[in-house]
N, C-alpha and C positions, 0 to 999 in steps of 0.2 A: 243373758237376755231370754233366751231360750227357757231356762229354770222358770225367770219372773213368769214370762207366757201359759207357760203349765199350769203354774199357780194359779193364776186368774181365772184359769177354765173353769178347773176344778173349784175355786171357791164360788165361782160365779153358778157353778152346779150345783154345789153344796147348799147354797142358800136360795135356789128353789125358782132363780129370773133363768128360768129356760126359753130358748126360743129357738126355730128352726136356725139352724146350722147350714151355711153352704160353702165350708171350707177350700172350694174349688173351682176358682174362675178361667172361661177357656175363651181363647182368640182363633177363630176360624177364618183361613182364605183355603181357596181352589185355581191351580194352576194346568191351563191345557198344553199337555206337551206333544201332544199329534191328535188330527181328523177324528183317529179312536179310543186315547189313554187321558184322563185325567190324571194328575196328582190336590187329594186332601192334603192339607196342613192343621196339623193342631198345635198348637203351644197352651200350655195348664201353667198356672201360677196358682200353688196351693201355701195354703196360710200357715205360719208357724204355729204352734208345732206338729200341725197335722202332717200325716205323710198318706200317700194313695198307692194303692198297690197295681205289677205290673201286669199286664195280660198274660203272662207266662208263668205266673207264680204256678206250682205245683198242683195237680189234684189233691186234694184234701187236706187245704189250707184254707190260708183267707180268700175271700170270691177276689178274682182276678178282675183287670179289664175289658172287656168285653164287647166288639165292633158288630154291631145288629146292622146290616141296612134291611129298609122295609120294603123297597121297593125294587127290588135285584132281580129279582125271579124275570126274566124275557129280557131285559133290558141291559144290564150290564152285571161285568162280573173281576171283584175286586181280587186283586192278584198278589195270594200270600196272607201272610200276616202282615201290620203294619208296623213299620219298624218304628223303632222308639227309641229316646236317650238312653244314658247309659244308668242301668238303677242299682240300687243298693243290695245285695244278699244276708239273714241273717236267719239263722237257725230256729225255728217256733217249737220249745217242748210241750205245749199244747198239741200242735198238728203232729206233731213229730215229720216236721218238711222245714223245707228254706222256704221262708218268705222274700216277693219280690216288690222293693217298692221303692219310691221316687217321695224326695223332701224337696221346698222349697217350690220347684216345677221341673215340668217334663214336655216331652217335645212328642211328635211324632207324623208319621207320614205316611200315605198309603195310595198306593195306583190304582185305576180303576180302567178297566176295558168295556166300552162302549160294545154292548153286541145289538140294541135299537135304536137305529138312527136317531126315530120318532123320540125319544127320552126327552123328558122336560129337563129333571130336576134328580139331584141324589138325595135319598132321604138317610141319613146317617141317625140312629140311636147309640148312645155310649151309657154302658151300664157299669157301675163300679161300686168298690169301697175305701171309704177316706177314713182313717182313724189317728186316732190320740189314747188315750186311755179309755174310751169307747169309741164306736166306731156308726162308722154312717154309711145306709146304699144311698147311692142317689144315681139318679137317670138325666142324663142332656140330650137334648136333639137340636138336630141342625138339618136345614136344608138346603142344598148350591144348587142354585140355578145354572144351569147350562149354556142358554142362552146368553147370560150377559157375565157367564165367569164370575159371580160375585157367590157371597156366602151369608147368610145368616141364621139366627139358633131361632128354630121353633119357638113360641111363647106359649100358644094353644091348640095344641095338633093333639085333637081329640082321638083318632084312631089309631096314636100309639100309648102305649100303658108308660105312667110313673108314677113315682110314691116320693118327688122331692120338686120343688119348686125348682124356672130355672133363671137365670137370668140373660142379659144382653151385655154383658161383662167384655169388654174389647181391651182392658190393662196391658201394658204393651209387657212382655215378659227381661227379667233382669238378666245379666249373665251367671252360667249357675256358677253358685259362692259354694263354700264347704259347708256341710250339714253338723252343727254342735250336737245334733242326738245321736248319728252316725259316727261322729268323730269317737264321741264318749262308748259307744257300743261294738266297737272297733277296739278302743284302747285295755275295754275292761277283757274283750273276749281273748289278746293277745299275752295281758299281765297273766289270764287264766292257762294261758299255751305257754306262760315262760316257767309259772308256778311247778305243773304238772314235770314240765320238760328237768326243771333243776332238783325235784323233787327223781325224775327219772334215773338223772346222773347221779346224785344222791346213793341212790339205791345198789348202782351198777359198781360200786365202788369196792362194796361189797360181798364181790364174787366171785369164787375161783382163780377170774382171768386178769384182775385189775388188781385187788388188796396188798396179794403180795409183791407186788411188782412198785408201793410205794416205798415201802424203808429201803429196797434195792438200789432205786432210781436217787432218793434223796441223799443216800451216801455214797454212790457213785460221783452225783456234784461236789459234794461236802469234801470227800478223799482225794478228787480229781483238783480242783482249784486250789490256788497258790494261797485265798484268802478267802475269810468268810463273806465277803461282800460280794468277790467272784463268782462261789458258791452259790449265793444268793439270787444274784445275775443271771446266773446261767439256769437255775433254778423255773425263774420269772419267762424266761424265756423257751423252754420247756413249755410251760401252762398258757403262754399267750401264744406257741406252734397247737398245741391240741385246742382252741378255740378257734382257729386260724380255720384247721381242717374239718373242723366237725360245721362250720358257717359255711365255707365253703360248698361244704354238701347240702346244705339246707340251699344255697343258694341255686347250685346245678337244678336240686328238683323242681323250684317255684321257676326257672329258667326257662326247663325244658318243657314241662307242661302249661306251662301260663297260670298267669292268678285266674280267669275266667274259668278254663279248663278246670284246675284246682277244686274251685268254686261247685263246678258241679259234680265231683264226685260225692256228696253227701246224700245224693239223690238219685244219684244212677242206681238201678239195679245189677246192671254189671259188676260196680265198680266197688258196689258194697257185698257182692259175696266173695267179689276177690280177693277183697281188706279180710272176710271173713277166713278162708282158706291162707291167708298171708299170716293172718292170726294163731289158726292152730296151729299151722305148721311151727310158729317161732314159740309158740308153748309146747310142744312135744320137744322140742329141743332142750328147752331150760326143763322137763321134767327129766328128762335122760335119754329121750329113744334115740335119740342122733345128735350130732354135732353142726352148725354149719359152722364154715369156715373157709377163710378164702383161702388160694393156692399158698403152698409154700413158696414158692417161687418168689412171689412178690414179696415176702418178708426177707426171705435170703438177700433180695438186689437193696432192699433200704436198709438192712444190717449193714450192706457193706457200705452203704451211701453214709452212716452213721459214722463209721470207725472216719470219716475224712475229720471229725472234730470244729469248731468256732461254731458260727450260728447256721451254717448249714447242715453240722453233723446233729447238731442238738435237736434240730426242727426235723430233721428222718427217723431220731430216736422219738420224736411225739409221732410220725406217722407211722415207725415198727410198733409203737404199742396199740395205735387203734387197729392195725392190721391182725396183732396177736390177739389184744382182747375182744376180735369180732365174738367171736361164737359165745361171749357172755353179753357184750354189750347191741351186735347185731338186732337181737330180735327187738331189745327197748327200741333202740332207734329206731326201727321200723314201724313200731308201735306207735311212735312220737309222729312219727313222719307222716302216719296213718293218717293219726288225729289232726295233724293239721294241715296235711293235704285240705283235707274234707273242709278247712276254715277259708283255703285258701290266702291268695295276696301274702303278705310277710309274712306269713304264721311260719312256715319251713326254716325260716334265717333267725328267727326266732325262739324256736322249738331247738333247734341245734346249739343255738348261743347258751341257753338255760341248762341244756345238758351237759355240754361242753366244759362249761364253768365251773358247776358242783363235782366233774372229772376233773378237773386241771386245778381247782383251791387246795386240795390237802398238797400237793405237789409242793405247790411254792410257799405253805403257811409251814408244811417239815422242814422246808429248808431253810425258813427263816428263824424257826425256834427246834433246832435237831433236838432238845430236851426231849420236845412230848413225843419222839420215836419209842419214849420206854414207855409210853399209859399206852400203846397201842395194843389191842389184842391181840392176839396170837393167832395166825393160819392153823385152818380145821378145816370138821366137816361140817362146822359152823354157815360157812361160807356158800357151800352147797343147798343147806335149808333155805336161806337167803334167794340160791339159784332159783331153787325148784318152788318157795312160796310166788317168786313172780311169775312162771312160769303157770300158776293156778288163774293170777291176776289176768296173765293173757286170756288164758282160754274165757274166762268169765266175759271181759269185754267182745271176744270176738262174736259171741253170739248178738252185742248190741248192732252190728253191721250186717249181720242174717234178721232181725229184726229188721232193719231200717228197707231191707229189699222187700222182705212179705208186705210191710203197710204199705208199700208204692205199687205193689200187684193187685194187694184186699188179696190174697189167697186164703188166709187165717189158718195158714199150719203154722205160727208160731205167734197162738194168742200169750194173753197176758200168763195166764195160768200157768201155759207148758213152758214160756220165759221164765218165771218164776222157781219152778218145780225143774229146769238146769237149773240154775244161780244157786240152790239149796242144794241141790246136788254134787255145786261143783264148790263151794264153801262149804258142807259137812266136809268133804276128803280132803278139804284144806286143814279142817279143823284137828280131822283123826289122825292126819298126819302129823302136824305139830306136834301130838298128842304122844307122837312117838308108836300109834299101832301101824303104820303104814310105812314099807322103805322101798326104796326106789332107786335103779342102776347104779349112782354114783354115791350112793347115802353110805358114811359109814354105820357101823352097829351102835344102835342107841341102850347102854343100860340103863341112862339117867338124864332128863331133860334139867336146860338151865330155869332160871327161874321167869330171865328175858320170855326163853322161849313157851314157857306156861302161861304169861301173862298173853302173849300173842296169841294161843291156843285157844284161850278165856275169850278173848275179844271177837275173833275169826267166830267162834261158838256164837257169841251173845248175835252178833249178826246175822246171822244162818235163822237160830232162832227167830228175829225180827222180823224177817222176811216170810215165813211160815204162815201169817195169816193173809198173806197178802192173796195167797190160794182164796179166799174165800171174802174178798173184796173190802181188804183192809188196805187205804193209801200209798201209807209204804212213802213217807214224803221224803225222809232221807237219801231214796234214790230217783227222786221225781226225776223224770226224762231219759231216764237207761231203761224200763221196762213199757212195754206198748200202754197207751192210755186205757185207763181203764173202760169206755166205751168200747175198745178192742178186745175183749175177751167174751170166753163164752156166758156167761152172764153179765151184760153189760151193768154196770152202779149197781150192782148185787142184788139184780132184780127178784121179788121175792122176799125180802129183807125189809119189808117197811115196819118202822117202829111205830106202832100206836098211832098215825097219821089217821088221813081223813079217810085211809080205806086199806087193804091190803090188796094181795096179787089178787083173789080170789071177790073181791069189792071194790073194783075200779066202777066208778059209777061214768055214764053217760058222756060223751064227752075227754075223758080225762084219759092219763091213761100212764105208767112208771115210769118216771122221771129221776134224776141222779140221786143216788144216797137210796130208792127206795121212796123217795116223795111220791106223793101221786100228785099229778100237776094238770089241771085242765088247761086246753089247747085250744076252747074256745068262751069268749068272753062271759054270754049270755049263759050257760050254762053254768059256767064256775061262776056267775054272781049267783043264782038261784041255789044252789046248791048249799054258795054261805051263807044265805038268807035259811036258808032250810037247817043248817045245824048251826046256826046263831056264830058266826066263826065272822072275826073279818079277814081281809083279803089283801094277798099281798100279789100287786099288779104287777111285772117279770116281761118287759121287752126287752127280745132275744133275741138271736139270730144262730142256722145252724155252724156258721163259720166265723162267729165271735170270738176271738179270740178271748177276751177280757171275760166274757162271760163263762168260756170254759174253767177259766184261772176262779171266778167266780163260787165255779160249782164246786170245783176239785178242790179248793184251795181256803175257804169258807165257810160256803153251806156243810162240808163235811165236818167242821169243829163240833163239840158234844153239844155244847148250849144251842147253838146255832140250828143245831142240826132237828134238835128235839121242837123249839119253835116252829120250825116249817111242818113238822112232821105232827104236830098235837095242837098250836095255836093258831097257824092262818089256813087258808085255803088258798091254796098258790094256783095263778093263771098264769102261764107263759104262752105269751104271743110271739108269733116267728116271723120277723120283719122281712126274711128271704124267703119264707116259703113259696115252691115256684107251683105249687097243685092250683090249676085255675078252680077258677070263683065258675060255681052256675052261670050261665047268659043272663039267665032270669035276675042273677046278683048284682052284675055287675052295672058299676056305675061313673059318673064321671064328678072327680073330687070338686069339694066347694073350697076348699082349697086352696089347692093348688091349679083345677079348672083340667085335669087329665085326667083318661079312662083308668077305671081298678079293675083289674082281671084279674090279680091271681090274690092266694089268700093272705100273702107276705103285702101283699098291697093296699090291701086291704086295713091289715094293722098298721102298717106304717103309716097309714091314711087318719087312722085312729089317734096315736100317737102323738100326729101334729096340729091337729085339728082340736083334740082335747088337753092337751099337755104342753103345745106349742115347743117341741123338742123332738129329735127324730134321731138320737142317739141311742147305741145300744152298749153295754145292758143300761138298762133305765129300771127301779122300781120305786114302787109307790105302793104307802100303805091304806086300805079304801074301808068303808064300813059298807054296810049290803047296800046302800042306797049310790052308792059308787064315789061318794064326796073323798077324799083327801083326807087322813089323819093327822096327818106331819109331813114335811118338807121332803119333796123326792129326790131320791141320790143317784149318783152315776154309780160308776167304778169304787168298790169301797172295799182295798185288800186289807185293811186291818181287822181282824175279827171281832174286837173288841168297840171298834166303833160301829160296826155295821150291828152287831148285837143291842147296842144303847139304842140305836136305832128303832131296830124291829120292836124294841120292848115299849120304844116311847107312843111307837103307833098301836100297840096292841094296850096301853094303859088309858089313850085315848078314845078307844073305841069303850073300854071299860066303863069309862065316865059318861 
């Protein structure tokens, strides 16, 4: 249902019947709970498959929600934030933050302390953003009468500023059902936590601590039972104790810390340099400076618990091997745990099962065909490369957790560039190691590399390489979302870089000014049409916003393609108008919309005013392809991630203007 919903939007975008949007309808009452406390009540019913975001979403994400009253100052004074349902978390590698948002509807509540007897009325403004594949501000007001304890939503309350129409929507709200976009974005982000996780145990198999310790384990069974099916049996049983225990601990963590708690370590600053120093530490390990490892003691008491034999000696002999193979398999786990702490909710019982698994299959698949014990490779110092390449992997990721704390400070000691120039840093020595010029504590003497590990060497190389121009503001999409966005670095969109566009650094005309890739982009209408009037260019109209998400994916993800790219830069004259911009308008500017029938003050208000007035649509990103005279060439598009159709696009409006 949900799918069909999306579709409709979008096709109904696509073919050009826009009209303002008000994907958010609210029911307001006010309850007096003493002489000097009110409580507001809000309940939101928002439309499928819009979802709106929560007032706590992170700085430098999507705009939050937002509690304005106007009329506070002497009279009363609202206590707190307002509390809210319970909302959704999911990671933005745009913002590089959790976004906070609510599907379907949301509730919420807020006290308020009378400090002027005299008070009529509470004047509540609610500022927000509701999105889909583009995204919408809109403003509500409401006013409660004091007097008679009732509530109603402003219609024309000219001395507050909005840029969206509003309505008298009183829909009684449903009980909240489960979210199919949430469900889906939940399930993908979990298969992604079990992938990594099986892919982890995978890895740990072949390490010093674990490898040989299979053909010992499986002929132990095989030699020990009376029959091969016993064998087998007891085998099975083996592998489903090491998944036992390894779920187990996935499940203590999400336990002890809560999914909530969980949830917010992606964002903390604490919580991500901790991950970060948790990180090096468990790569100086797997390179050689040290061992961890837990006491001996604890393995002597489950040896001995083991020699008692049936399925309780079996299931101590799964828990002496993950005690013995800590110090190989410790720091994965912890790595695993890391990542999905930060997912929160099941990701931990999750993360442990996928490891667990791909530790505990070769177990019981050797004992069910003891043949393939002879294709096995042979114990080496093979094993060790294996240690110390993941041991490179760690340190690599743990700098993405020293990252993820600077962009929640803005300090910018760990711009794109200096992220970049470690990861090149710490993949050359990956590479030179391989390479066999580099040895390390536990490495034996290499006179001759295999062929495996030259092909690895080649790859590890080819990637280092790849990353290399990213210094100097190349995408780099292969690792979109592990390095800071490229507005985060010291040359934001490789400013400086404009190819053959309408101007360079040193020819920003009037008005305009470097925009992503190197565009030059005018920021205000009346200029950037005179401007394509003046070098005969038409114009490609760009309602934006600065915490679009869609339009960021837009810029980065798009506009950056070579065709695409060369268009913006030599064929149109690009205006982007910024629907949030919060820089007030002159006095002298401001005006009250014909509209919508509300004051414009600031300059975001201004275009969004634009926007719906001319375009009858108030979604962002929004373009449209115009000739100097400002008409319409072809049908205006939202959201358009395919390069190749946004390209037919641009090209269809610029053959029209030809004509």
């Amino acid at each position: 249902m949900r799918n069909l919903l999306t579709f409709l939007v979008l096709f109904v975008t696509s073919l050009g019947f826009s009209q303002v949007q008000d994907p958010v309808k609210w029911k307001s009452s006010i309850e007096k709970i003493s002489d000097t406390e009110y409580q507001i009540k809000l309940d939101a019913v928002i439309e499928e498959p819009w979802h709106m975001y929560s007032q706590f979403t992170p700085e430098g994400g999507p705009l939050p929600l937002d509690f304005i009253y106007n009329n506070a100052q002497g009279n009363y004074e609202p206590q707190g934030n307002a509390n809210e349902s319970e909302y959704t978390k999911k990671f933005n590698d745009i913002f590089e933050v959790d976004e906070y948002y609510f599907a379907k509807e949301a509730h919420f509540t807020h006290n308020i302390k009378i400090t002027n007897p005299e008070v009529k009325n509470i004047q509540l403004e609610l500022s927000y953003q509701a999105c889909i594949d583009m995204c919408i501000q809109q403003n509500k007001f409401f006013v409660f009468d004091l007097a008679t304890v009732t509530s109603k939503e402003v219609l024309n309350f000219e001395d507050l500023s909005t840029v969206t129409p509003t309505s008298n929507d009183t829909t009684k709200t449903k009980p909240l059902a489960d979210n199919p976009a949430t469900d889906k974005s939940e399930k993908k982000g979990l298969m992604t936590i079990f992938i990594l996780s099986f892919l982890g145990g995978f890895a740990a198999l072949f390490t010093p601590c674990v490898f040989p310790m299979i053909p010992m384990t499986v002929s132990f069974f095989t030699k020990q039972s009376k029959s091969r099916a016993k064998g087998i049996k007891n085998a099975l049983i083996y592998g489903f104790s090491i998944i036992f225990i390894y779920v187990v601990l996935g499940f203590a963590v999400a336990k002890i810390f809560g999914a909530d708690a969980l949830n917010e370590l992606s964002t903390s600053v604490s919580f991500n340099i901790i991950f970060f120093v948790l990180l090096v530490v468990f790569a100086a390990s797997f390179l050689g400076a040290f061992e961890i490892m837990l006491p001996n003691s604890w393995a002597n008491k489950v040896d001995r618990q083991a020699d008692r034999g049936g399925m309780i000696g079996i299931f101590f002999m799964a828990l002496a091997l993950a005690i013995v193979s800590f110090s190989c398999t410790g720091p994965i786990v912890g790595g695993l745990l890391v990542e999905a702490a930060s997912m929160g909710g099941i990701a931990p019982l999750v993360g442990m099962f996928g490891f667990s698994l791909a530790l505990a299959l070769p177990f019981m698949l050797f004992a069910m065909f003891p043949g393939w014990l002879n294709s096995m490779p042979r114990s080496g110092g093979w094993m060790n490369t294996v240690k110390v390449s993941l041991g490179f992997l760690e340190l690599a990721f743990a700098f993405k957790f020293l990252s993820n704390a600077d962009l929640v400070l803005q300090k910018h000691w760990l711009e794109r560039e200096v992220f970049l120039a470690i990861w090149i840093a710490i993949f050359a020595a990956w590479a030179i190691y391989l390479f066999g010029k580099i040895q390390l504590p536990h490495d034996s003497k290499v006179e001759k590399i295999s062929v495996g590990r030259l092909f690895m060497a080649l790859l590890v190389s080819t990637f280092t390489i790849y990353l290399i121009p990213g210094l100097w503001g190349a995408p780099l999409k292969l690792i979109s979302g592990f390095p800071p966005p490229m507005t985060y670095s010291e040359s934001p969109y490789g400013v400086g870089n404009s190819k053959g566009g309408v101007g360079s650094l040193n020819e920003i005309p009037d008005g305009a000014k470097e925009g992503p890739h190197g565009i030059v982009a005018f920021t205000d209408y009346d200029k950037g049409m005179a401007y394509a009037k003046e070098v005969n260019k038409p114009v490609l109209l760009d309602f934006t916003g600065h915490a679009c998400v869609n339009c960021r994916k837009m810029e980065e993800n798009v506009w950056s393609e070579t065709n695409v790219l060369k268009i913006l830069n030599d064929e149109v004259v690009l205006i982007s108008l910024y629907v949030d911009e919060k820089k007030p308008l002159p006095e002298a500017e401001q005006y009250v919309s014909k509209t919508t029938g509300k004051k414009i003050k600031t300059i975001g208000n201004k275009w969004s005013d634009f926007q719906i007035e001319k375009y009858q649509a108030n979604a962002q990103p929004y373009y449209i392809v115009l000739d100097n005279e400002g008409n319409s060439l072809n049908t205006p598009v939202g959201y358009t991630p395919e390069v190749t159709e946004y390209e037919s696009w641009l090209q269809e409006g610029i053959t029209n203007y030809s004509k």
